[in-house]
N, C-alpha and C positions, 0 to 999 in steps of 0.2 A: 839460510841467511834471511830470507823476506820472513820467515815465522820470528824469527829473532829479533830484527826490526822493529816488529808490529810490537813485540814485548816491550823491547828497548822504549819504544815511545808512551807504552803504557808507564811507566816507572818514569819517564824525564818528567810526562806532562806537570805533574803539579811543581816541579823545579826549574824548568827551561824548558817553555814554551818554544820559542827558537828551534833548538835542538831536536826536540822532541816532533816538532812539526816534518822535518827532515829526515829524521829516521821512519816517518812513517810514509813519507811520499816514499823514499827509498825501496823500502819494504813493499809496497804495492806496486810500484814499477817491475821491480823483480819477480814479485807473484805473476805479474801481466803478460811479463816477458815470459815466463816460463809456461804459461798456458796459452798464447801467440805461439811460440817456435818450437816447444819440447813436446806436445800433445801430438797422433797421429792417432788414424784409424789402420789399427792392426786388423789384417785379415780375418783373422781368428777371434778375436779376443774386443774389438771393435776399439772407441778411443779410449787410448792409452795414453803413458806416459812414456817416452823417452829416456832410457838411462843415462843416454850420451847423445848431442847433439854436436855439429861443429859447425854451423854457420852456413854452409853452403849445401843444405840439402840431407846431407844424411846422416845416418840414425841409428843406434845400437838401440835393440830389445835384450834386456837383460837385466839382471839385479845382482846386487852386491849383499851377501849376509848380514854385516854390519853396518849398523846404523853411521851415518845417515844413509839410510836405505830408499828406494822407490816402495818395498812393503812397511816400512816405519813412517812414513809420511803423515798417519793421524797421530803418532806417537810425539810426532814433533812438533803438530801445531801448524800442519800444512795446510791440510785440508781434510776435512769430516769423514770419518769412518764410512758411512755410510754414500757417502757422494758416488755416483756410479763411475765416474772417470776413475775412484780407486778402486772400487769395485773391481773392475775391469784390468785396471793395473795390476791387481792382487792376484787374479785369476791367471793372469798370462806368467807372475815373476815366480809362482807358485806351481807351471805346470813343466814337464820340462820342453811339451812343445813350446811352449814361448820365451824359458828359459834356459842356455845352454850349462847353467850352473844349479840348477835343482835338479838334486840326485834321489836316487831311490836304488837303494841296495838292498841283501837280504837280514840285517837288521835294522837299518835306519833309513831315515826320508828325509830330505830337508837341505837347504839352500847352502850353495858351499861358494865359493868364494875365484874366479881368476887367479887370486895371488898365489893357489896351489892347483893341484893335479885334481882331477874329475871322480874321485872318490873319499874325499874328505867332505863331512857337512860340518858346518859351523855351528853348533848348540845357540849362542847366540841371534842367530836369524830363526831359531821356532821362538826366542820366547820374545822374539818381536812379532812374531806370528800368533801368540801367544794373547800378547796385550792390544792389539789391532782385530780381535776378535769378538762375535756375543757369542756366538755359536758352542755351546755345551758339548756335544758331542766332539765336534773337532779339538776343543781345549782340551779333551779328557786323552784324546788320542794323543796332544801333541806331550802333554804332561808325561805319559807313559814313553813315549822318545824320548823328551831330555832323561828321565829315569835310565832307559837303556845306554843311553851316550855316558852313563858316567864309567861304568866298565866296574859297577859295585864300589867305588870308594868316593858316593855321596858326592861328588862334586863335577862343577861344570868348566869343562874342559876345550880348547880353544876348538880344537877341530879331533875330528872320532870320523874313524874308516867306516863306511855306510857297509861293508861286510865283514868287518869283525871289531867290535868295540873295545879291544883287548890293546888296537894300534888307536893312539891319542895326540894329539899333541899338548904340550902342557900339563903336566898333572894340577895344576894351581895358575888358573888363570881369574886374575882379580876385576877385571871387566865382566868378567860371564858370571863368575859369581855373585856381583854386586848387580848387574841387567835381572840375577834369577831372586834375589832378595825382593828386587823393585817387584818382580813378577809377581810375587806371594806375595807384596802387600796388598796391592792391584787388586788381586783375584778375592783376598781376602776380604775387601769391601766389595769389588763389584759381583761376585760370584760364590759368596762362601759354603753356599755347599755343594761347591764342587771338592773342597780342601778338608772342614769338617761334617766327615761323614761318622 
């Protein structure tokens, strides 16, 4: 919502000064608040971000697959790829010490989701892991998992068993496919050859 904002005001200003002024106090109020009350220093992992906060103290570590995600937060226009608070964020929602929803089975790896059982990954959360990256090596890896998550019929599929990709859910899920379109265009200007080899 504060990345939204901060948009929103880009696009009022030259129409409604007014308006535009408020959606951008808005918008930084909310960023402020959420780096005041969401941020913590994680044991492990040092300061983070908060998946869930409620007001009085305490705090879930954790990540959700789909965007909007704590690992999509440069995707969104949070905050800098590079900034070490996502750093650090990216590290802990990425490991399953710090996450109790990133799985690693014996064909796939990758962040699955609460809303089902502890062996489903979401295709969808690598290739946000995907475009929150520079790193060459890791993208080449993670390309080769969404590959495997399709169970051979080319497409990307809501959620795949991290030990048998044959169990799916979805055969035609039009969110993940359109996230992995985005993804190759992405890669395609910022990394091409990692795609045309």
């Amino acid at each position: 919502m504060a990345a939204e904002l901060l948009r929103v005001h880009e696009y009022l200003d030259p129409v409604d000064k007014g308006l535009s002024a408020k959606a951008k106090i808005l918008g930084e109020q909310i960023s402020a608040g959420i780096h005041k009350h969401a941020t913590f220093e994680h044991s492990v992992f040092g300061r983070v971000f908060a998946y869930e906060v409620d007001g009085y103290g305490s705090r879930t570590f954790m990540d959700d697959a789909s965007p909007p995600s704590l690992l999509s937060l440069p995707y969104l226009g949070f905050i800098e790829q590079d900034d070490m608070l996502y750093q650090n964020t990216r590290r802990m929602v990425l490991s399953r010490q710090g996450n109790p929803y990133f799985l690693e089975g014996k064909q796939l790896k990758g962040q699955g989701s609460p809303h089902i059982d502890l062996k489903t990954m979401w295709p969808i959360g690598t290739i946000a892991q995907i475009i929150t990256t520079n790193d060459d090596e890791e993208i080449k890896e993670l390309l080769a998992i969404l590959k495997r998550s399709t169970a051979g019929l080319g497409l990307i599929h809501e959620g795949v068993d991290v030990n048998d990709t044959t169990k799916f859910l979805r055969t035609w899920y039009a969110w993940g496919n359109s996230a992995f379109a985005e993804m190759i265009i992405d890669l395609a200007e910022r990394k091409p050859h990692l795609l045309f080899v």
